[in-house]
Structures are given as C-alpha cells and as structure tokens.
C-alpha positions as CSV (number, residue, x, y, z in Angstrom):
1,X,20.4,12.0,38.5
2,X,17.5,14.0,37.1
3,X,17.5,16.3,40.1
4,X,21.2,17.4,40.1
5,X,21.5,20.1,37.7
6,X,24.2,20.1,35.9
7,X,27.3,21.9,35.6
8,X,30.2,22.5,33.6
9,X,33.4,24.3,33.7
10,X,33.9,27.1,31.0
11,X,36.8,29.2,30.3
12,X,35.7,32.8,30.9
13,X,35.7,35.0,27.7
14,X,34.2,38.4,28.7
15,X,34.5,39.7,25.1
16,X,31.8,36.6,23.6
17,X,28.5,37.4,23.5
18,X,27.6,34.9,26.4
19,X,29.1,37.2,28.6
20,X,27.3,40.6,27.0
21,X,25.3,41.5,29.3
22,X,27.0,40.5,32.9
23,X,30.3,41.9,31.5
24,X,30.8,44.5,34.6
25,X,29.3,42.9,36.9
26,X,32.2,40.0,36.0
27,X,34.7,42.4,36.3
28,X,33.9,43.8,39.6
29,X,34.0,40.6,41.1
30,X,37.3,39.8,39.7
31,X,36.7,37.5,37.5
32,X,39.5,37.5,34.7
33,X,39.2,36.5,31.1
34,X,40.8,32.6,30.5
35,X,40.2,31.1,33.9
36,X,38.4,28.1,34.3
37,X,35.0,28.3,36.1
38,X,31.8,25.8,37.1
39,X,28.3,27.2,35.9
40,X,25.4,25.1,36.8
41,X,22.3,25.0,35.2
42,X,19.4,27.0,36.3
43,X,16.2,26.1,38.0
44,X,13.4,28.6,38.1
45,X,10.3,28.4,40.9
46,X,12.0,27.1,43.8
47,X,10.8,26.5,47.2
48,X,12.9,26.1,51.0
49,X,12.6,21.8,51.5
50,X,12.3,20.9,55.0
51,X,13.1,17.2,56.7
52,X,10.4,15.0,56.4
53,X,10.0,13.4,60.5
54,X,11.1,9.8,59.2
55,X,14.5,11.3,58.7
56,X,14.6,12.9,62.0
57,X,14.8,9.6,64.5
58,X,18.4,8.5,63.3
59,X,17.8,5.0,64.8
60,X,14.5,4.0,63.0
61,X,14.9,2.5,59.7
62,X,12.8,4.4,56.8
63,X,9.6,3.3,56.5
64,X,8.9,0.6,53.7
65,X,4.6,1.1,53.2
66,X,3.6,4.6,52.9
67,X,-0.1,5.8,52.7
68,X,0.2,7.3,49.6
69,X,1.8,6.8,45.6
70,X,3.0,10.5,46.2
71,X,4.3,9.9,49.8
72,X,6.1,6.4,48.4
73,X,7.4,9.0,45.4
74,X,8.5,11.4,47.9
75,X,10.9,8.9,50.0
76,X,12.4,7.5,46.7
77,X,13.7,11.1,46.2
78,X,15.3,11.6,49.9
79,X,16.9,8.2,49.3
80,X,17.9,9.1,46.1
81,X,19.4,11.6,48.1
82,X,21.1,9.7,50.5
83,X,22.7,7.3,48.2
84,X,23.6,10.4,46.3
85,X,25.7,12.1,49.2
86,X,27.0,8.8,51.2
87,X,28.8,7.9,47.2
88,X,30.3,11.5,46.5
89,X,31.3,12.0,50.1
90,X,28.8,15.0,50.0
91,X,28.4,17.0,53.5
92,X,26.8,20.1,53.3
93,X,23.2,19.1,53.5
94,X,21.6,16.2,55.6
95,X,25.0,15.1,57.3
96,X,26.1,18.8,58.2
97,X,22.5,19.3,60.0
98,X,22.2,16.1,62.1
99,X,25.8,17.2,63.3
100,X,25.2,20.8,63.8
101,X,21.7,19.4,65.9
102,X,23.7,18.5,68.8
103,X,24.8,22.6,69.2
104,X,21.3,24.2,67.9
105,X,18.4,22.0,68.9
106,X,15.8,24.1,66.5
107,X,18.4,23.0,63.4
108,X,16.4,20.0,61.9
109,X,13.7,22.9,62.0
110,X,15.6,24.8,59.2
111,X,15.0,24.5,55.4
112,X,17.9,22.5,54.2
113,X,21.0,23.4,53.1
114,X,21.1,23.3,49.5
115,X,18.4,21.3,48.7
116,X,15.0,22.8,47.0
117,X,11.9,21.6,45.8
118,X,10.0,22.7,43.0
119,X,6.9,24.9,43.3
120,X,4.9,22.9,40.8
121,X,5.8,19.2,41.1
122,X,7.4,19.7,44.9
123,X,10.6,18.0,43.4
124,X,14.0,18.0,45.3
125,X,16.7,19.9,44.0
126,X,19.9,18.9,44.9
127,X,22.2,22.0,44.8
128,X,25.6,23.1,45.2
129,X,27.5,19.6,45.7
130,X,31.1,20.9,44.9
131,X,31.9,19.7,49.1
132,X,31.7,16.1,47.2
133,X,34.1,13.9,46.4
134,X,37.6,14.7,47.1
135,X,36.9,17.0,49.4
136,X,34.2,15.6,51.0
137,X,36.5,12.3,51.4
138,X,38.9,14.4,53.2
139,X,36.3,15.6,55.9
140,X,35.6,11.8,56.3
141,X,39.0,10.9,57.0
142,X,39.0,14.0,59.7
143,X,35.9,13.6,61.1
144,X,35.3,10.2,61.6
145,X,31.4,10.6,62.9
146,X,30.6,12.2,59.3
147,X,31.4,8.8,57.8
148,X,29.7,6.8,60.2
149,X,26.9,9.2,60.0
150,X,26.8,8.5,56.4
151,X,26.9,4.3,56.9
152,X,24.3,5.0,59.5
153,X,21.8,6.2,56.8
154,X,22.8,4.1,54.1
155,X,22.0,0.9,56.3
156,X,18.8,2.5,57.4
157,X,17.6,2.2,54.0
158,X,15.7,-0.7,52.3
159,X,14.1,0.7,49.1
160,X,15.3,2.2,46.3
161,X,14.5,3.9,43.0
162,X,14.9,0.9,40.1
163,X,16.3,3.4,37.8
164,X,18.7,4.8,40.6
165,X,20.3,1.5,40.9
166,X,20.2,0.1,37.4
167,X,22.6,3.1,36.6
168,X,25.0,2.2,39.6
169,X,24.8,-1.4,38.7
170,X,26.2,-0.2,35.0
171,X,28.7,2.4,37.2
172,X,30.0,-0.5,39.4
173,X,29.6,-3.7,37.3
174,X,33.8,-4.0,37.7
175,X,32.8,-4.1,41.6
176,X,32.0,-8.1,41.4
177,X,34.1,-9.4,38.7
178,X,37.8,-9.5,38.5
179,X,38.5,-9.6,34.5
180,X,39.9,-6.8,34.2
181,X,36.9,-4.3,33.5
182,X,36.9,-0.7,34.6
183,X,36.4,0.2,38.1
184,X,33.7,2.8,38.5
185,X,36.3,5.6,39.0
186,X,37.4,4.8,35.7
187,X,33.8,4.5,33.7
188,X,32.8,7.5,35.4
189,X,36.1,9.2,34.1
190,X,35.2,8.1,30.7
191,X,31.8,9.2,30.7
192,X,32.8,12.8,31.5
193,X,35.0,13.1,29.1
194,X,32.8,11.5,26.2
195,X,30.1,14.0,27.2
196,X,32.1,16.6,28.3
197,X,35.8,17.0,27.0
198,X,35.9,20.6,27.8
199,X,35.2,20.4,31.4
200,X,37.1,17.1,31.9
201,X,40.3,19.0,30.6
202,X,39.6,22.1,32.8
203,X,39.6,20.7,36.3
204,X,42.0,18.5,38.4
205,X,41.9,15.0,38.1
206,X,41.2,13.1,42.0
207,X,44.2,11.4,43.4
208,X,44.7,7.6,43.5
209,X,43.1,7.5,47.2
210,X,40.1,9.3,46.3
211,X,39.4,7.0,42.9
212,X,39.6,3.7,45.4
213,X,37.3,5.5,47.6
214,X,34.7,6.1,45.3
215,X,35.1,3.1,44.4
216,X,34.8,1.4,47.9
217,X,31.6,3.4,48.3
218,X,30.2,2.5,45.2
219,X,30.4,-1.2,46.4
220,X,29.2,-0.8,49.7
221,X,26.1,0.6,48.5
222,X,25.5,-2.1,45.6
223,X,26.3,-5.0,48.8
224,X,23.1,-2.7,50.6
225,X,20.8,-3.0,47.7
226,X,21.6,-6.8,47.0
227,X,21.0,-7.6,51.0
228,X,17.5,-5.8,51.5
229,X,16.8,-4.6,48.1
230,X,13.2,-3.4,47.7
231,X,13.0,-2.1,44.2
232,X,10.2,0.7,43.4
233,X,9.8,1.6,39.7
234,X,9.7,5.3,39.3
C-alpha cells in the first residue's frame, strides 16, 4: 500500500547519533535506552480529509461511473481504504465515525480520524493503524456491529484498484487451493521478516486465532472481488 507509511520498530539508543538531537526531549518523556519502539515514516504537506457524500448513505452501494478520471481515482483510494481496514480489523477511522454518528449527528462532518491527504496530489494518507489486527480483531469479537459494519462496506463495493488486488491475490493464493501452500498469515509473516528482520524480532507474534482471522478475511474479500469484480488499472 503506497499510502501507508511505513513503520518499523527500533531499539532505542539515545547515545547514536540518530538520536542527537531529540536526546532530552526522549528522556523527559521516559523513554529508556534498549526498549523496543515503532517509528513511522514521515509525510510532509498534509491536509484534514473529509468523507466524500457516497460514503455517507451506508445503504447505497458506491457508485461504479464517475464524471471524472480524477473522481474515478479518488474512489479507488477510499476503497483502497476500505479493503485496507475491513482485512487488518482496523477501527479508528471510517468504522469508529459511522458508530460514533449515532451520539453526535455533526460527526461525519469532522475531518477523519487518521487519515490525510496530500496538499499537492490530494492523496489519502492512511495513518496511525496500530488499532489493527489483533487488536482490532478483539473489538470485533466485543462489538459485534463493528464487524458487521465492516462486511456492510466491503459488500457495498464493486471496483477495485488492479494492483490492490493483484497483491492480495499473491497474499492469499493458499485461500483456494489445498496443497499445502502458505496461508496468507504465514507469507505475510515471511515477508516481514525478509524485509524487516529487526522489527519482526522486536514485536509479539499474533496468536493462532488472530492468524485464522486474517486469514478468513483475506478470503472473504478475494470471494467479493471474484463475484462483482470491476477492475480499474491505476
């Protein structure tokens, strides 16, 4: 995912040069040399990202002709987004505010939560998604409207991004097949730690439960894409 900066965890070492210049200000927050901790890429020239109106009727599926190439680019990225958050379990953006809309009736009119767009291209950023995975399966299995929430949009959607899905197709080609190939817990597992040994070692690996439920969501949303799939390349 182009638009999900990315992260990695780091053991702290106040005393590198890294670290130089933001050495007191580490300090005072507590932060102690050897523990593990997540930095995330930055993003300069960011702008507040609001919910485009096709979003807001939950019961209408998203629209399939759009006026424009840079409306028609725009949608692939909130679906992007949508795929993105139903497969990690994420919470804390579109799903938290359709919830939250039934206390506050002026919260759909709120920039999102931890998204951003670009002041140049008018991009989306998709920020902060640590409430992903297994925590965000967790809140699932509490809250049982989050995860239909979640079905809700995936079923509402009927295009996707060609590249999006050719690199879940390669995630989840175990999903159709019994050979004996990896599930897509497992090649994502190896992926990180080809790419990334440092922060594979660093963090705690997800529990049994969690693995089979990214797994289950990854092949929900390839049996979506193979019933209604309308493929845009971009």
């Amino acid at each position: 995912m182009w638009n999900v900066p990315a992260t990695v965890a780091v053991k702290l070492d106040l005393t590198g040069k890294q670290w130089r210049n933001v050495t007191q200000a580490a300090e005072e927050a507590g932060w102690k040399n050897g523990v593990s901790i997540i930095a995330s890429q930055v993003v300069d020239d960011l702008q507040d990202e609001y919910f485009p109106p096709e979003l807001l009727n939950t019961s209408a599926s998203l629209p399939l002709t759009l006026s424009s190439a840079h409306s028609i680019e725009r949608l692939m990225q909130w679906t992007d987004m949508i795929l993105f958050d139903y497969i990690i379990g994420h919470n804390d953006r579109l799903f938290n505010a359709l919830l939250n809309s039934k206390w506050n009736s002026h919260m759909m009119e709120k920039p999102v939560h931890n998204l951003k767009k670009t002041a140049k291209t008018s991009d989306l950023v998709l920020l902060d998604n640590e409430s992903g995975f297994e925590f965000g399966y967790i809140a699932a299995e509490k809250k049982e409207e989050y995860h239909q929430l979640q079905i809700n949009f995936l079923d509402r959607i009927c295009v996707f991004r060609r590249p999006t899905i050719s690199s879940l197709m390669t995630l989840g080609s175990s999903a159709y097949n019994d050979r004996g190939s990896l599930s897509p817990s497992a090649h994502l597992e190896n992926y990180i730690r080809e790419v990334d040994l440092q922060s594979f070692t660093a963090v705690r690996k997800w529990k049994t439960q969690y693995q089979a439920e990214f797994d289950a969501r990854v092949r929900r949303t390839l049996e979506r894409v193979h019933k209604c799939a309308l493929l845009v390349n971009r």
